[in-house]
N, C-alpha and C positions, 0 to 999 in steps of 0.2 A: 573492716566491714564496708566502708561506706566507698572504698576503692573500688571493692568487687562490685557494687552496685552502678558505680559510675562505668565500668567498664560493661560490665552486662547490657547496663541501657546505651551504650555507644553502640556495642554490638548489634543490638535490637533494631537500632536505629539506620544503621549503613543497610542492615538484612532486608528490611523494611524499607526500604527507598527501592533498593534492588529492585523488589519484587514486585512493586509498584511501576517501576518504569520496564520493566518484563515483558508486561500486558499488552503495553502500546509497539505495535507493530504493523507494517503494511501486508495487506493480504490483496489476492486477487480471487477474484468468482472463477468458479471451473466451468460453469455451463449456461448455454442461453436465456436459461429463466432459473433465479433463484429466488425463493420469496423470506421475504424478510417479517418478524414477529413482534408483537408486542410484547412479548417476553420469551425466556430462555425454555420453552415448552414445546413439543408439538400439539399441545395441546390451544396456545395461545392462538387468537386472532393473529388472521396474516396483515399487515401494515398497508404493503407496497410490494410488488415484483419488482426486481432488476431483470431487463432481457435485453444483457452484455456482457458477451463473454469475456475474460482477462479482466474486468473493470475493478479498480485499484478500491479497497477498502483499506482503511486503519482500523484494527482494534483495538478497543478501550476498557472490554473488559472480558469476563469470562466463565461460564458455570457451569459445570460440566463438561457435555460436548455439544453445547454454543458458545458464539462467542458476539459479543455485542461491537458493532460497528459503526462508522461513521464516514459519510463519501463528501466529496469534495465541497457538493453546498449543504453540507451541515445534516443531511438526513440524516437519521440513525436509528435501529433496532437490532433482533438479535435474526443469527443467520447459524444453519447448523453446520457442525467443522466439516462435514460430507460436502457441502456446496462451496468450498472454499481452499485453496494450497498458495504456497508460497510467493511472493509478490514476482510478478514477471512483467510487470508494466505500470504507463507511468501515464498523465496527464499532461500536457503541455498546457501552463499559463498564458505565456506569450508568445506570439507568430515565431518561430523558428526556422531555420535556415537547414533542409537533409545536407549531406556535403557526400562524397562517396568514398572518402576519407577522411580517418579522423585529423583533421588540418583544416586550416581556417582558410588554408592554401588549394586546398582542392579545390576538385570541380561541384559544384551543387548542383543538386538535382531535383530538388522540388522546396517550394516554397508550404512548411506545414500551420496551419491555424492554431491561434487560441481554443484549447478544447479536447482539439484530438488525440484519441488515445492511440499510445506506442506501445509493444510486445517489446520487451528487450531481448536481444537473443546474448552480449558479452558486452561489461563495461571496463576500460583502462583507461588510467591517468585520470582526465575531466572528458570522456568521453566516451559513449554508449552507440552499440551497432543496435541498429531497430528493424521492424519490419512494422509496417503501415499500410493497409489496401494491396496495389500491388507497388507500393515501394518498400527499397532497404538500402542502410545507408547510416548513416555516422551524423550523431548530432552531440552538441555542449552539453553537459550534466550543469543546467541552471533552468531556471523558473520552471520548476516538475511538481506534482504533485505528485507521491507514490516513493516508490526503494530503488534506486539502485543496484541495491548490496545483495 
C-alpha cells in the first residue's frame, strides 16, 4: 500500500512540474495595438496598450482564452489569445554586430542597439537570420530576450 502511494505522489509530482513549466512560454503580439487587462475578462479594466507589433511576451500564466503575460521590464497583465501567436522575435540586450553571414568571418552590415527588436525569419547552430527596419542578416543567438525555438 504505501508503495502505491509513494509512487502515485512521484507521479503526481513529475505531472505537476510539467504542467507548471507548460505555461511559461515566449509569445509575440500579432498587431499594432493590443491592450492588456487587469484580468483574464473582457470585461476587466484595460492596464496599458502595447502599439508593437512582433513584440516578444512570456507567458506566465493562463485562463481560458487569455493568457497572462509579462515583457521585458517586468510589465505584466492578461492579453487575449486572439492578439497573440507564436514567438517570432527577440529583443536584443546588448549592441550586436548584423553579419551577412552566419560567421563571425563575414562581412557585417550594420551595427544593432541595446533594445531593438528582431523578427526572426530561421535559426541554425548558434545562429539566427533576422530582419530589422530595412536590414537582414545573421546575428549570435546570446544576450536575447524572447525564443529562438
Amino acid at each position: 500500500m504505501t508503495k502505491k502511494i509513494t509512487i502515485w505522489f512521484l507521479c503526481l509530482s513529475i505531472l505537476g512540474t510539467h504542467f507548471l513549466n507548460a505555461e511559461e512560454k515566449f509569445l509575440s503580439l500579432k498587431k499594432n495595438k493590443v491592450n492588456v487587462r487587469y484580468g483574464p475578462s473582457f470585461n476587466s479594466k484595460i492596464k496599458y496598450i502595447y502599439k508593437k507589433i512582433n513584440l516578444p511576451v512570456k507567458q506566465i500564466d493562463q485562463k481560458e482564452n487569455f493568457r497572462r503575460i509579462i515583457d521585458l521590464k517586468n510589465n505584466s497583465g492578461w492579453i487575449h489569445i486572439s492578439q497573440l501567436k507564436k514567438s517570432n522575435s527577440v529583443i536584443i540586450l546588448n549592441d550586436k554586430t548584423l553579419f551577412k553571414r552566419s560567421s563571425n568571418f563575414s562581412e557585417p552590415l550594420a551595427k544593432l542597439e541595446k533594445g531593438r527588436l528582431l523578427v526572426i525569419k530561421n535559426c541554425e547552430n548558434q545562429w539566427c537570420k533576422i530582419v530589422t527596419g530595412d536590414y537582414v542578416g545573421w546575428i549570435k543567438i546570446e544576450n536575447l530576450w524572447g525564443s529562438t525555438k
